[in-house]
Backbone as a ProteinNet text record, in pm:
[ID]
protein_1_A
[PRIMARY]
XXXXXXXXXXXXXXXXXXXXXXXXXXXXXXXXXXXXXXXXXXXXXXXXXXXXXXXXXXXXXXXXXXXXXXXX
[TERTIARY]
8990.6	8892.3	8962.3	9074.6	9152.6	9194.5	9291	9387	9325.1	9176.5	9090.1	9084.8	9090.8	9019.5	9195.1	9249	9383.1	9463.1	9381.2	9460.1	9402.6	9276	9242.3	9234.1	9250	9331.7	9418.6	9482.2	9678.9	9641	9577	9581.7	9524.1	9396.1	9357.4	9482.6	9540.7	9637.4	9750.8	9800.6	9922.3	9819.7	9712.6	9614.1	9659.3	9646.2	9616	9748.6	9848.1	10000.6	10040.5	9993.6	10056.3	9918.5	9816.7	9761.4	9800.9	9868.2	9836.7	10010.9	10097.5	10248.3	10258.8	10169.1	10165.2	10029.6	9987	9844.9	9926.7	10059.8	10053.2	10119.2	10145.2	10197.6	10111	10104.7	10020	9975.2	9875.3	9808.8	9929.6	9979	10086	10175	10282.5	10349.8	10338.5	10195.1	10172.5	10158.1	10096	10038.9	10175.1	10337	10412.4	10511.3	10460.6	10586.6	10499.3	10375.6	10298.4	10306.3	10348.4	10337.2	10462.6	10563	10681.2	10671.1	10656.2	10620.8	10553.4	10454.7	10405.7	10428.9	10579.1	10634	10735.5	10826.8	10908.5	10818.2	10681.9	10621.9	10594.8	10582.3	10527.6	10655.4	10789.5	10918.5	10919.8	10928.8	10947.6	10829.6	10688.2	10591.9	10651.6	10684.5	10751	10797.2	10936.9	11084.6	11046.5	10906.6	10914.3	10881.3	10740.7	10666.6	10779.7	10852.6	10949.9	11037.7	11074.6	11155.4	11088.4	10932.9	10887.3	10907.7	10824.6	10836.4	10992.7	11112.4	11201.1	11249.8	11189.5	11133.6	11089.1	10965.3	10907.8	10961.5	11029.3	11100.5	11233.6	11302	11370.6	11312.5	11241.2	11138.1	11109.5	11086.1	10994.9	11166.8	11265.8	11386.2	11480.8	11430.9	11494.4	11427	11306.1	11216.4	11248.7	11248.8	11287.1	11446.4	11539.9	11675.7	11652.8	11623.9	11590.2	11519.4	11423.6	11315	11415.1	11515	11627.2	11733.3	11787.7	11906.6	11842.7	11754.2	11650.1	11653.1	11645.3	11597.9	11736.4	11837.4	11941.4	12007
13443.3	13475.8	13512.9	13587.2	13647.8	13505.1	13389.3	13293.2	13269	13166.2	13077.6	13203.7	13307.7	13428.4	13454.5	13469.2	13504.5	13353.1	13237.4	13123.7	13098.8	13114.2	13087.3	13207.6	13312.8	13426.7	13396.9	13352.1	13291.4	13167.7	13054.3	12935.9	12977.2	13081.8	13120.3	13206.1	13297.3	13297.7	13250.7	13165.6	13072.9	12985.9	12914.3	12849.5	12888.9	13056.1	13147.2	13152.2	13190.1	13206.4	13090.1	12942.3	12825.9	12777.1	12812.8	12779.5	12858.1	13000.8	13093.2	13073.6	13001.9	12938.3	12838	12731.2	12600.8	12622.7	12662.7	12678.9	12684.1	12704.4	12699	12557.9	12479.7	12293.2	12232.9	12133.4	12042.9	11950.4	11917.3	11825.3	11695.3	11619.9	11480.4	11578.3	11731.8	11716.8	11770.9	11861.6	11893.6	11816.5	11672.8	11527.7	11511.3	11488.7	11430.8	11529.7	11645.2	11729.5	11707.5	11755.5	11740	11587.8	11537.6	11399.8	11356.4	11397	11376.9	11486.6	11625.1	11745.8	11646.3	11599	11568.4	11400.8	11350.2	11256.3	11331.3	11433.7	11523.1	11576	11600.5	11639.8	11552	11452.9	11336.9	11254.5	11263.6	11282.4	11312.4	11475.9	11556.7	11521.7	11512.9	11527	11403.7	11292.4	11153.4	11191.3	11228.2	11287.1	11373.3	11488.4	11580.7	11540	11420.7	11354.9	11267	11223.8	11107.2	11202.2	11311.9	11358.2	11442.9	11476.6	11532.5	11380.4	11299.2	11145.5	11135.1	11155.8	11169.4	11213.8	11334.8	11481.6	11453.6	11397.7	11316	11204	11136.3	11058.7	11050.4	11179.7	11241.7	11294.4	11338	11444.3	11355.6	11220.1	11137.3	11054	11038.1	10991.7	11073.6	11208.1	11342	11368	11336.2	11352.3	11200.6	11107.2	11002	11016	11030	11062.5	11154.4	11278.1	11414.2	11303.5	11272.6	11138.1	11095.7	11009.3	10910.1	11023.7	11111.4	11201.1	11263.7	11317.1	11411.2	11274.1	11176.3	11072.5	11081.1	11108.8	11059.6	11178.9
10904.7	10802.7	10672.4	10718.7	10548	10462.3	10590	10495.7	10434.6	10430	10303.5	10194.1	10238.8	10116	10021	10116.2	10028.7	9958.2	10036.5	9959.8	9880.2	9824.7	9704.7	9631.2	9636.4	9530.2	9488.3	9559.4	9554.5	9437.7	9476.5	9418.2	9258.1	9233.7	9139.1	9007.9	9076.6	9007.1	8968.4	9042.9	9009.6	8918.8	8909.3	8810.7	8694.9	8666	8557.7	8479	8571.1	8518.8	8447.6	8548.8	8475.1	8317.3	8347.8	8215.3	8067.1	8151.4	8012.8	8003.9	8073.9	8023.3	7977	7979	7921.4	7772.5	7781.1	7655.7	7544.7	7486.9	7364	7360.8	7428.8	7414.6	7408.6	7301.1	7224.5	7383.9	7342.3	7452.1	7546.2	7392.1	7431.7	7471	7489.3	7536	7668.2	7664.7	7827	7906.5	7826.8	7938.8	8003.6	7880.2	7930.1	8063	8002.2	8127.1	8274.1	8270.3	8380.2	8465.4	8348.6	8423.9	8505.4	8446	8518.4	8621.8	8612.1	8729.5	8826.5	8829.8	8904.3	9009.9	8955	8975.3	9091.6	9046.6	9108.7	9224.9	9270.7	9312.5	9442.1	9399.3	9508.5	9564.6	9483.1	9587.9	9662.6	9629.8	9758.1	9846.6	9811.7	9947.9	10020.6	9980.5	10023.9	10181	10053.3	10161.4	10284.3	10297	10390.4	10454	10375.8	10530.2	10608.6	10565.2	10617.2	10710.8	10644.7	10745.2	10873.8	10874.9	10983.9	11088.8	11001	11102.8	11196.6	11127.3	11242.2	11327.4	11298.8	11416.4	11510.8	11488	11603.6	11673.6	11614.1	11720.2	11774.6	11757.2	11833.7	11928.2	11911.1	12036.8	12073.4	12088.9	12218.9	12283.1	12155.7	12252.5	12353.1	12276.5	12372.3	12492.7	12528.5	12680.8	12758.1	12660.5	12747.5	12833.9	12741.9	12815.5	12904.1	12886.8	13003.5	13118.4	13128.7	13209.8	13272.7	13235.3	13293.2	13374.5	13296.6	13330.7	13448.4	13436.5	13579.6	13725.4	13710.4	13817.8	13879.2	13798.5	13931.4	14030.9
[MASK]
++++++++++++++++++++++++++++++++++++++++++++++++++++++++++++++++++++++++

């Protein structure tokens, strides 16, 4: 019941901090930083998802070997 209540307190003020740190940059140069921020942004989400994906398939080649190693 608290997380949804404390994650959007959380999300509301990080909102607040980054509007009232960016509000004095002219429109073209907030478009352009945000725009690249948000290039740097979707890297990383890229890279994490990619690297949970090999998480997982270690974990299914690590039960298979245990599977084989256990039979004999």
């Amino acid at each position: 019941v608290a997380s949804p209540a404390l994650g959007m307190i959380g999300a509301i003020l990080l909102l607040g901090v980054i509007y009232r740190g960016f509000s004095r940059l002219h429109r073209r140069q907030a478009t352009a930083l945000f725009r690249n921020l948000q290039r740097l942004s979707a890297m990383y989400m890229a890279f994490s998802h990619g690297r949970n994906d090999a998480q997982k398939a270690m974990g299914v080649l690590t039960v298979a070997v245990a599977v084989y190693l256990g039979q004999e």
